[in-house]
Structure formats: C-alpha cells, structure tokens
N, C-alpha and C positions, 0 to 999 in steps of 0.2 A: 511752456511750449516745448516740443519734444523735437530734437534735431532729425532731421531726412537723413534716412541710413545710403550709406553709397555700395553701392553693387560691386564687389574687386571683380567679379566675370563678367561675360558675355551669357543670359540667357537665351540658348539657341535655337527655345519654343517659341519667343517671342519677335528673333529677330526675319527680314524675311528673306529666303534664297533668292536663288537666279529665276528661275519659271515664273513663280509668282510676282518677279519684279518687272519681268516683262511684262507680262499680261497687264500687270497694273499700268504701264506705259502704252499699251492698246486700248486698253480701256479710257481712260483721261484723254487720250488722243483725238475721241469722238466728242470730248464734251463741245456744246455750241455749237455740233456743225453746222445745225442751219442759221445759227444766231449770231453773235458777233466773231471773227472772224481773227485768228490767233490764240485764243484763249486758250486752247486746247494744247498747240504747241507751248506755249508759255507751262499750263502745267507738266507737261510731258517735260522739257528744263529743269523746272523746280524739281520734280521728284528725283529725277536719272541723278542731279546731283546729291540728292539727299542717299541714294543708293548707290551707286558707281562712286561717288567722291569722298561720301561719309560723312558731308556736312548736316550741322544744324540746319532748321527750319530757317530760323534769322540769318544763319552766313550763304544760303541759298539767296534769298531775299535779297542780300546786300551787293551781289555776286555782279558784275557788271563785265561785259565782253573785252573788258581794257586787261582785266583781272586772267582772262584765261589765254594759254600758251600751249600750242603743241609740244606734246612728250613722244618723242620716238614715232612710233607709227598710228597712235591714236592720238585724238584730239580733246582734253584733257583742263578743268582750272587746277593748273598747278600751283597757283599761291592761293587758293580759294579760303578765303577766311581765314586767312595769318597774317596780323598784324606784323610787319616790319619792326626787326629788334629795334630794341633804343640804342640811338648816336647810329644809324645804317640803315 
C-alpha cells in the first residue's frame, strides 16, 4: 500500500475566496425553507466555520456554543477544535 503524499502548500485553485464563500452561505441559507425549519441556518454555521475558522468538517461538527467566545469586535470560536494541553 502506497503512503498518502502531504501537500507542504496551499493549492490556491482549489481553495475558495471571499465571494464564493458568501454566495455559498446564501445559497445553503435557502435550503428547507419551506421544510423543516433551521436547517438551513445550521448549514450556513457549519460552513462560515469551515471557512472563516478554518476548521475540519469533524471540529465544525463538534463545535458547541460553550466552545465559542468573542474576539475583539467580531464574534468568533476562539478554541474551536483544540484540545486543551495536557496537565491545563
């Protein structure tokens, strides 16, 4: 079995900007609107952190409102997906 090569950069065809990221957060926004009712915010959550935060899929997932803390003038999960050192 052949080892998975690790990327040392950022490929910056694949990753996606600002515009695009919105739009993706407008779009999701509509899903279910006539159907169940949050859904759509809930994805609209999941992605902004996968994009604005820079988390994984899973530390999105995991991500609970106990977990996030105002930064400055935006509002922010500032420990979003980091395990607390050991002994701290």
């Amino acid at each position: 079995m052949q080892r998975a090569t690790i990327a040392e950069s950022v490929d910056r065809r694949v990753v996606v900007s600002g515009r695009p990221a919105r739009e993706l957060l407008t779009v999701v926004s509509y899903v279910d609107e006539r159907g169940r009712v949050g859904r759509g915010e809930r994805l609209v959550a999941f992605f902004a952190c996968l994009y604005f935060a820079a988390l994984r899929p899973s530390e999105a997932l995991a991500l609970r409102e106990q977990d996030c803390h105002p930064s400055g003038n935006r509002v922010g999960p500032a420990d979003a997906g980091r395990q607390p050192a050991p002994g701290g």
